[in-house]
N, C-alpha and C positions, 0 to 999 in steps of 0.2 A: 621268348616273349615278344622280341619287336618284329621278328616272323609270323607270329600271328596276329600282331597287330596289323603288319603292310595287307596281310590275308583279309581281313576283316574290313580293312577301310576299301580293299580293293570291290568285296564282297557289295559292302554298302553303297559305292559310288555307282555299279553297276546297277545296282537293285533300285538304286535312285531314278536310274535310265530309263528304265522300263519300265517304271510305276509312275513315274510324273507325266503329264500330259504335254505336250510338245505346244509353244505358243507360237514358234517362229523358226526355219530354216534360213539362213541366208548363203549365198554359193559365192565364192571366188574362184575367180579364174588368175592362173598365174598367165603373167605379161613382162617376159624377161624377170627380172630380179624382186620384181613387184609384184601385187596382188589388187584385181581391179574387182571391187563391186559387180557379179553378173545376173543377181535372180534373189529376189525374196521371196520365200513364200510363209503365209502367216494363218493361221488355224485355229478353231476356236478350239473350246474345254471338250466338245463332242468327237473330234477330229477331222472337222469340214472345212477345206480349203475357205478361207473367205476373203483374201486379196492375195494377187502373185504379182511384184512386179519385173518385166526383164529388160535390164537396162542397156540402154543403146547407146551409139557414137555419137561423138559429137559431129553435129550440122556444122560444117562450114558456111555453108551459102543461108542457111537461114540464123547465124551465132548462136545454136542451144542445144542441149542435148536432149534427146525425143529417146523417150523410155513407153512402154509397150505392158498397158494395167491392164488386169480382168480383175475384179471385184462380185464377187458373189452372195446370196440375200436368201437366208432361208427361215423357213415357219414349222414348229415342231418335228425337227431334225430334217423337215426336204425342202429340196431348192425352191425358189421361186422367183429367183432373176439372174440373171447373168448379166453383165456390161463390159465391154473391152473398149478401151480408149487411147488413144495415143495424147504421151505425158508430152507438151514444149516446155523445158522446165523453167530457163530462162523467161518466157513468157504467162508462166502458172498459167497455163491453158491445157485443158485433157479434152482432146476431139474425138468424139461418139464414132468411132468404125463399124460400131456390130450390135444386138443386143438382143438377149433371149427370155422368153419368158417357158416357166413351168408347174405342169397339172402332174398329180397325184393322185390317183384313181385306189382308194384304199379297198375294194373288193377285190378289186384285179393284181394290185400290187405292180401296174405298172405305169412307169414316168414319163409325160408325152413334154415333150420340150419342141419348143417353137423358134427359130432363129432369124431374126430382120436382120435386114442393111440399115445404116443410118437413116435411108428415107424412108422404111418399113415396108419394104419389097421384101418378099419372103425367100430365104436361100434356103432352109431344108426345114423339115417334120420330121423327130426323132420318137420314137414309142421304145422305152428299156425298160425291163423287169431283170430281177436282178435275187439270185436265193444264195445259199452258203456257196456252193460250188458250182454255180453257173451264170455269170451274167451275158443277155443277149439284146440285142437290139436292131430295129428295122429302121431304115432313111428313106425318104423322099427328099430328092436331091434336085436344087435347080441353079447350082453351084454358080455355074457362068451365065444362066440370065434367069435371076430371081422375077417372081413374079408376084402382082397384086392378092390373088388366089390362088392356092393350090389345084394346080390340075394336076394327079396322079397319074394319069395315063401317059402323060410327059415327063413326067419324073424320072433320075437313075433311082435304080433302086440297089441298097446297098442295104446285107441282109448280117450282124456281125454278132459271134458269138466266141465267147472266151470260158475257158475252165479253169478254176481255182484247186489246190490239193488243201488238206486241211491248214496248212500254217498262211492260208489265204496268199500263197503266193500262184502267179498265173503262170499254168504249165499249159495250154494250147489254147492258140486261138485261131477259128476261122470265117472267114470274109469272103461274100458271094456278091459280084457286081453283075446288075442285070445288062452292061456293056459288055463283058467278059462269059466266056463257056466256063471255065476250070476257077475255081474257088483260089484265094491266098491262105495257106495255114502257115503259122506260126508255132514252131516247137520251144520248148524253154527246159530246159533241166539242169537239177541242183546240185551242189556238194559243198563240203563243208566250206570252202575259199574258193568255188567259183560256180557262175551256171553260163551255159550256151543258148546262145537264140539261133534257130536257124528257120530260114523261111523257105518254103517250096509253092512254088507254080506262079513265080516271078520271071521276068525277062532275066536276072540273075539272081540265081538263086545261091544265098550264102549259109553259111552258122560263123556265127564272133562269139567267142567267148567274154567274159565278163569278171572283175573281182566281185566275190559276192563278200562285198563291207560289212563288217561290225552296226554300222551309220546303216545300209538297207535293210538287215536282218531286224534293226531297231523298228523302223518306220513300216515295216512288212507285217511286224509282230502288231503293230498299234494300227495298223488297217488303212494306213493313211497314204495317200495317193503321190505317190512321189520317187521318183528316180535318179540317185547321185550319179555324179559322172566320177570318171576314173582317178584317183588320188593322188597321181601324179601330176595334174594338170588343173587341179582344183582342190580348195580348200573349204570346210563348211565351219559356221557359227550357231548352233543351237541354243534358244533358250526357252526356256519353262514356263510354266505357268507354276 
């Protein structure tokens, strides 16, 4: 009897997992014997990012600690703003580094996102479309001298396409820079306790392997956009909605 009980409440804790919607991730990183606050990320009922914060050291020279917000804004289920800001916390001040705005083209089904500098100099023009098993995307890039207006003909162009298998996890991705001949791909494969990355037609080209967590396989299954680090060197906080 109380073997099918641990059964069943195990049963049910799990099934809780996977059916409740996730409101908030938060990340610790261990620091010698201790555990320091490194990364929140917080979600709504849909499962769209909509504030991450990553928390940073403490300033000597300015006495506060400067933590690192993107904040996100969307209208029947797509984005429509972006913001990143730098936290002075000691001074409650958050200083505008970046900020994006986005169109949703519902014939075409795809997402042009537009990205300023704080003083509205334009760093890139992003166009994604995005279907069950393939998301891709094209960049107009003016990374290191944004400009007033987009002139394309000056632009990097950075051409990126990823593939998804059914459990929405992404098993290849690749990347064309109009600076570069040979493309970057990115390989990814699974098994039940681990998958490997490995990337070709890099200056070094590797594969790492990876644990593949309880905690990713959760967040994989729920579509949500988020990557734990290793479980020996970090610890997570989950809660629900």
């Amino acid at each position: 009897m109380l073997k099918n009980l641990i059964y069943i409440t195990i049963f049910l804790t799990s099934f809780l997992s996977y059916s409740q919607n996730i409101k908030s991730i938060t990340e610790f990183k261990k620091v010698g014997d201790s555990l320091s606050k490194n990364r929140l990320s917080e979600f709504d009922k849909s499962g769209n990012l909509v504030r991450e914060v990553n928390y940073g050291r403490f300033d000597s020279r300015l006495k506060t600690f400067r933590n690192k917000i993107r904040t996100f804004e969307y209208k029947n289920e797509q984005r429509v703003s972006e913001y990143f800001c730098e936290d002075f916390v000691s001074k409650d001040t958050c200083v505008l580094r970046s900020f994006s705005t986005f169109e949703f083209d519902k014939k075409t089904g795809i997402e042009k996102q537009m990205k300023y500098e704080s003083d509205s100099l334009i760093r890139f023009v992003r166009e994604m479309k995005k279907s069950k098993i393939i998301k891709s995307s094209k960049t107009y890039s003016w990374e290191f001298l944004p400009v007033e207006k987009p002139d394309f003909e000056k632009a990097l162009v950075l051409v990126d396409t990823i593939f998804y298998d059914k459990m929405n996890r992404k098993i290849k991705r690749v990347n064309y820079n109009s600076g570069k001949k040979e493309p970057v791909i990115e390989l990814y494969k699974y098994s039940d306790e681990n998958y490997s990355y490995q990337t070709i037609g890099t200056f070094r080209d590797t594969t790492l392997t990876f644990q593949y967590t309880k905690l990713q396989k959760l967040v994989d299954k729920k579509s949500l956009n988020y990557i734990f680090q290793n479980s020996e060197n970090y610890k997570y906080e989950i809660e629900y909605y």
